[in-house]
N, C-alpha and C positions, 0 to 999 in steps of 0.2 A: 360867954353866956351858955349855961346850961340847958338841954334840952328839956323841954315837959312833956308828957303822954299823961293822956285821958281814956278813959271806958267811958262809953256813952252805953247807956241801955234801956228798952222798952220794957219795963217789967223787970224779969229777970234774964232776960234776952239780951247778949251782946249785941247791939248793930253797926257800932260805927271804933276803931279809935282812931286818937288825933296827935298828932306829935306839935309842938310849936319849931318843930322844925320845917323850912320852908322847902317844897317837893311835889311828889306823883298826889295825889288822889284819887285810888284805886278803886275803883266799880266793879261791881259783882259781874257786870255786861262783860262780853267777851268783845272787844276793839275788833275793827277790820285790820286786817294783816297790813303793816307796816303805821299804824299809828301808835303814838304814844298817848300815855292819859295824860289825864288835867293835869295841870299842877296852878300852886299855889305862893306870892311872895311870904306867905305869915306863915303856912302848916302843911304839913301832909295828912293825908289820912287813907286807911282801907278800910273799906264796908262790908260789914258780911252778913246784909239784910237788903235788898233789890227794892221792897217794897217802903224803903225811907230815902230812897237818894234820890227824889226831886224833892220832898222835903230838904235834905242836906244842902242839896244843889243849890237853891231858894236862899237856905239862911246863907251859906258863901259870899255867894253874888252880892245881897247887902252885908256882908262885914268887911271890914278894913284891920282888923286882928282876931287872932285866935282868942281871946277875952271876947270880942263880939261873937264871935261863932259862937263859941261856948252856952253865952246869954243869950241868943238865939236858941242854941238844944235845948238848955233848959226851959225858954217860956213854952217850946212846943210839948213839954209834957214830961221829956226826958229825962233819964237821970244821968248823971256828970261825977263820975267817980276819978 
């Protein structure tokens, strides 16, 4: 199975990409020393906007695949490149 990557962006703003490969989900937050990030069975992803990842966070937690997340970003307004 091939992997997918996505661009998500607010505008013309990078905020988020998403692999449908299953991994970390990287936070703009800096971890306490010795923790790992999230990860995920459907995707990985890194953010590089602070003020969308509990939005992110949010749609995750209800999806069950990287297609729901996706349909998640975009009903929040998103765009999905």
């Amino acid at each position: 199975m091939q992997d997918h990557t996505w661009h998500v962006y607010d505008g013309e703003d990078l905020v988020l990409d998403v692999s449908s490969r299953p991994g970390p989900i990287k936070s703009t937050a800096h971890r306490s020393p010795g923790t790992s990030p999230a990860t995920s069975s459907f995707m990985s992803a890194t953010s590089y906007d602070a003020s969308h990842e509990d939005q992110f966070h949010t749609i995750l937690v209800s999806s069950h695949t990287v297609d729901e997340f996706l349909a998640g970003v975009r009903a929040a307004g998103l765009t999905v490149k």
